[in-house]
N, C-alpha and C positions, 0 to 999 in steps of 0.2 A: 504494500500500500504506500502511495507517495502521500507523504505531508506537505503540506503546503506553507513554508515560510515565507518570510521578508527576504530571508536572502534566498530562495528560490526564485520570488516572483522579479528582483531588480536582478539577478542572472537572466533568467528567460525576457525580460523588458530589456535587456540589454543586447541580448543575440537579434532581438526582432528590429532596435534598433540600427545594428551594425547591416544587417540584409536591405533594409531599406532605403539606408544609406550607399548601399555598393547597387544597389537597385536603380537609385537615382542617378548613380556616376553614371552607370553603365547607359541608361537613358542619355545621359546628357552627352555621354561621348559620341553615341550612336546621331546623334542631332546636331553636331556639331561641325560638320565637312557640308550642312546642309546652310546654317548660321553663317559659317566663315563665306559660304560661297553670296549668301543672300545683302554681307557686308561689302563684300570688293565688286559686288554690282551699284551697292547704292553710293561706293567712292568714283566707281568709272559714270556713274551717271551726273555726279557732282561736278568731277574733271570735265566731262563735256560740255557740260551748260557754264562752266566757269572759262573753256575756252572759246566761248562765242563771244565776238564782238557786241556792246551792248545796245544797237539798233535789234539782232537778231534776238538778244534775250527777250528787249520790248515787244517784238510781235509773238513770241513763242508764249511769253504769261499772256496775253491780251488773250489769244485765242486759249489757251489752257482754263482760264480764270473765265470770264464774258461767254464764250463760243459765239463773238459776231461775225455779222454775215460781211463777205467782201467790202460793201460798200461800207457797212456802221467800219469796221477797220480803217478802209481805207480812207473814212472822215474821221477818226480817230488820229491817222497818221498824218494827217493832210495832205492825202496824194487821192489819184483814183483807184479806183476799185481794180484795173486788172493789175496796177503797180502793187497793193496791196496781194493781190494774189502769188503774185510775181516772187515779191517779198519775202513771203508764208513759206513759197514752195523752196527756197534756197535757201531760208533759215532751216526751215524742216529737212533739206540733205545734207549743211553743213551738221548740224546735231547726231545727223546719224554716222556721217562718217566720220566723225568724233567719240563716238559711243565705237567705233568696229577696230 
């Protein structure tokens, strides 16, 4: 028959500690090639938008933030609307091939 002490129960509280512990690493290590990878995407995303000239950063938040149409932009920028477009479309390649 087992008796049930104080130092039985802070033994067994202590082993179910230490498993849940090695539980957790083990979790955390297993998430971590996933972490590290989800980090050096949000620094290359940062490095790109930080090497855009900052006419391109202005229409890249405008349309990010707003979503206006050609014209509200392009009376936003004070140009016309296909220059607005124009604009968009070479802010939006330089960003990507800054991201590759």
């Amino acid at each position: 028959m087992l008796v049930r002490t104080p130092l039985r129960d802070m033994q067994r509280d202590a082993r179910t500690r230490e498993l849940s512990a090695s539980e957790s690493h083990q979790r955390w290590v297993e998430r971590a090639p996933a972490a590290e990878a989800s980090v050096i995407a949000v620094l290359n995303f940062i490095g790109a938008l930080e090497s855009l000239v900052p006419q391109d950063k202005v229409v890249l938040a405008l349309v990010a933030q707003d979503q206006p149409s050609m014209v509200e932009l392009g009376e936003r920028l004070g140009i016309t609307a296909s220059a607005a477009a124009n604009r968009l479309m070479m802010a939006r390649r330089r960003f990507r091939d800054a991201l590759c």
